[in-house]
C-alpha positions in Angstrom: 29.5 -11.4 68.5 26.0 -12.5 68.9 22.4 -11.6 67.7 21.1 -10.3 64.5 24.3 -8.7 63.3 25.8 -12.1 63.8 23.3 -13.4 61.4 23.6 -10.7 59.2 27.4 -11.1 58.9 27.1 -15.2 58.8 24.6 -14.1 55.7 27.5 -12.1 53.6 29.8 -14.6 54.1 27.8 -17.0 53.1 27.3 -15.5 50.2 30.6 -14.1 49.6 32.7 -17.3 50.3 32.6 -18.5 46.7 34.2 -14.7 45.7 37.0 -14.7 48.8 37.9 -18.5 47.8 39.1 -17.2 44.4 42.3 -15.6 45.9 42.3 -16.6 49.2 45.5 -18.7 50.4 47.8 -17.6 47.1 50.7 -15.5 47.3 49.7 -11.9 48.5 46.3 -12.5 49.6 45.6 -11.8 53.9 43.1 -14.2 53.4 43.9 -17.9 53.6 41.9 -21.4 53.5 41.3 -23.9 55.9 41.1 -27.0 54.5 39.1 -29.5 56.4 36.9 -33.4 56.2 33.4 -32.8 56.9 32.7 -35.2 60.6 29.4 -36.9 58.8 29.7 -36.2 55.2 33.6 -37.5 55.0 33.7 -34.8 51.8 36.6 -32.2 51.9 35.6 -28.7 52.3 37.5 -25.3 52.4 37.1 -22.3 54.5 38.3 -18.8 53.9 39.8 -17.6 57.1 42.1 -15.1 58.1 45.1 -16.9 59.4 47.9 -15.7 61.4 51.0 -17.5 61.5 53.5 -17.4 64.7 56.8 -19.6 64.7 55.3 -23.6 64.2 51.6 -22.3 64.9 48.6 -20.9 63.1 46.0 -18.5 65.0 42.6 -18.3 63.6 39.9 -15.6 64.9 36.5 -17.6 65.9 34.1 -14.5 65.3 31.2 -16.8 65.5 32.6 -18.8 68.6 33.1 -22.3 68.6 29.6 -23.3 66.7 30.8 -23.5 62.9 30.8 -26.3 61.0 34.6 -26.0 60.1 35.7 -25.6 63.6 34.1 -28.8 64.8 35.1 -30.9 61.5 38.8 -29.4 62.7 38.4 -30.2 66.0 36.9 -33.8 65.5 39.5 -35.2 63.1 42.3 -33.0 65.0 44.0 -32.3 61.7 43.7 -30.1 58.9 45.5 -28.2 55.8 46.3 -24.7 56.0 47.2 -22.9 52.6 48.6 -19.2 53.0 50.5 -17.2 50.7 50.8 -19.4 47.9 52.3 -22.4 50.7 50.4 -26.0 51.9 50.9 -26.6 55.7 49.4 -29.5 57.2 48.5 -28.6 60.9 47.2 -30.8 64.0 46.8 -30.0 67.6 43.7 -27.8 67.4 42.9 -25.9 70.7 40.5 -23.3 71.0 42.3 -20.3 73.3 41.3 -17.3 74.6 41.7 -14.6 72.1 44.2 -12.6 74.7 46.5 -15.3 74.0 46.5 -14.5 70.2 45.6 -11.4 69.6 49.4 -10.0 69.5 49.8 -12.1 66.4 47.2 -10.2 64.3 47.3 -7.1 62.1 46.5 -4.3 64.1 43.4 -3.7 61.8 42.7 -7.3 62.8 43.0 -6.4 66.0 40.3 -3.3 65.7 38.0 -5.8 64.3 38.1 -8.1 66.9 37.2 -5.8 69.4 34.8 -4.4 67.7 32.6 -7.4 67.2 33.6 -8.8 70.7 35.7 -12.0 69.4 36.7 -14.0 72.3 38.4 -16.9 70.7 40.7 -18.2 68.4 42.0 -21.9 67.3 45.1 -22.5 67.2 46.8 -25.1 65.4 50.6 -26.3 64.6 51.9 -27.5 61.7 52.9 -31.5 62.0 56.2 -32.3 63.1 57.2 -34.5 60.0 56.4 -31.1 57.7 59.5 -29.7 59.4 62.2 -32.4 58.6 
């Protein structure tokens, strides 16, 4: 996705964040939170994010490519906490794939959205080996 309807849709959810945080990650809700520590700041943050879960894995969509804030935090401390219907996962390994590698893992209306705004990415995270003893 790129230009001004980029920036237009960074704008809404911008402002919208504070509303989708209300429900996002509890039980029933598509929308989950990414839980992350800021690389400078060393504060804890959280993301809404629509999360797709796949056997030990998580995929998120990168609509905005691999510039965000939370991305890089994820990326730089190679950890983070993913809450989804109403359940904490603590996740490591975070690679940034091609999104023909996740997009089978996705609603199909998901999957319409994608394409429509061109999303070319995802990250893709697993959930720590000592959460599954």
């Amino acid at each position: 996705m790129r230009g001004s309807i980029q920036n237009a849709l960074r704008l809404f959810t911008r402002a919208m964040r504070p509303l989708a945080l209300r429900s996002a990650g509890k039980e029933g809700s598509s929308t989950s939170v990414v839980r992350h520590v800021g690389r400078r700041s060393g504060r804890t943050y959280q993301t809404p994010v629509i999360a797709a879960q796949h056997d030990d894995s998580f995929l998120i969509a990168l609509p905005y490519g691999k510039r965000t804030d939370w991305l890089k935090n994820v990326l730089d401390a190679s950890s983070a906490t993913i809450v989804t219907n109403g359940h904490t996962y603590e996740v490591d390994q975070p690679e940034v794939i091609p999104m023909a590698e996740a997009t089978a893992y996705f609603r199909p209306r998901e999957q319409r959205m994608h394409r429509q705004f061109h999303v070319d990415s995802a990250l893709q995270v697993r959930q720590r080996q000592e959460a599954h003893r």
